[in-house]
C-alpha positions as CSV (number, residue, x, y, z in Angstrom):
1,X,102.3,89.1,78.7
2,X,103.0,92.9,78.5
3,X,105.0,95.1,76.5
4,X,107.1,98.0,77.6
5,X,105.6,101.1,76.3
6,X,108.7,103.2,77.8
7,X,111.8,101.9,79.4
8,X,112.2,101.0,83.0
9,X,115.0,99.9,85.0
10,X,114.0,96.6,86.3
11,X,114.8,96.4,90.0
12,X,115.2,94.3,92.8
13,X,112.5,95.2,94.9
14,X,109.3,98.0,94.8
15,X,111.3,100.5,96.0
16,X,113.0,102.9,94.2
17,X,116.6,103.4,95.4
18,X,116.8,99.3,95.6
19,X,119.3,97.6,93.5
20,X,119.1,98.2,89.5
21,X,119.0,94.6,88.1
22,X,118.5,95.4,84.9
23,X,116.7,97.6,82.1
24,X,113.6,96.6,80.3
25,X,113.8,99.0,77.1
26,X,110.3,100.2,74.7
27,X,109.0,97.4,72.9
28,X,110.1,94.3,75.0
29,X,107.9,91.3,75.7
30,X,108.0,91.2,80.1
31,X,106.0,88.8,82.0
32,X,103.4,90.3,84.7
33,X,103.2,88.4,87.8
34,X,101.8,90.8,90.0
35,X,100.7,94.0,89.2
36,X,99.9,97.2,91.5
37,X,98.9,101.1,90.8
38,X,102.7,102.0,90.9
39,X,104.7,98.5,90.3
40,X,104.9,95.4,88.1
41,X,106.5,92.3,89.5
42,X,107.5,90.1,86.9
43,X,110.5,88.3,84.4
44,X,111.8,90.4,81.3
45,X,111.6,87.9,78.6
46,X,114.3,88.8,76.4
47,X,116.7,88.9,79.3
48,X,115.9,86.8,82.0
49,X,115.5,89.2,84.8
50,X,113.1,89.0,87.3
51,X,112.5,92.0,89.3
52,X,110.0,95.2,89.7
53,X,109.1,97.8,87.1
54,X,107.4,101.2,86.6
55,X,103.6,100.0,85.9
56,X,103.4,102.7,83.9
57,X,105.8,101.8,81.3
58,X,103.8,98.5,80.6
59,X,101.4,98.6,77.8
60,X,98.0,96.4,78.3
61,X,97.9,92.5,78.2
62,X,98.0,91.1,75.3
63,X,97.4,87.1,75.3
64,X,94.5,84.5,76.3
65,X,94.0,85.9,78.9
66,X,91.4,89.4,78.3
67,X,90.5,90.1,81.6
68,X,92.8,92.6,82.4
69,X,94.3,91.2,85.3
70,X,97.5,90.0,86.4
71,X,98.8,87.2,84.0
72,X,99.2,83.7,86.0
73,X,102.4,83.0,86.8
């Protein structure tokens, strides 16, 4: 589990003139499925979504799991 840092639109895929699915705003919980240098691939928890975001807009993981990778899905 992450949380947003800044706000990112939440898209449909890793590009970034795809479709807008939604907005993850500063401070919500999102789920990290996949992480790269420039992307995050994962479900906003608050909303549901499930799409890409900024990777720098998400804050470190915070859960069981300390090893600084990608959160199992």
């Amino acid at each position: 589990m992450r949380t947003a840092i800044a706000a990112s639109a939440i898209r449909q895929s890793s590009r970034l003139d795809s479709e807008r699915l939604g907005q993850l705003a500063s401070g919500d919980a999102f789920e990290l499925y996949e992480l790269s240098s420039e992307q995050g691939w994962g479900r906003s928890v608050a909303s549901g979504v499930v799409g890409f975001v900024d990777a720098a807009a998400l804050g470190p993981h915070v859960g069981d799991n300390d090893t600084g990778q990608a959160d199992a899905a």
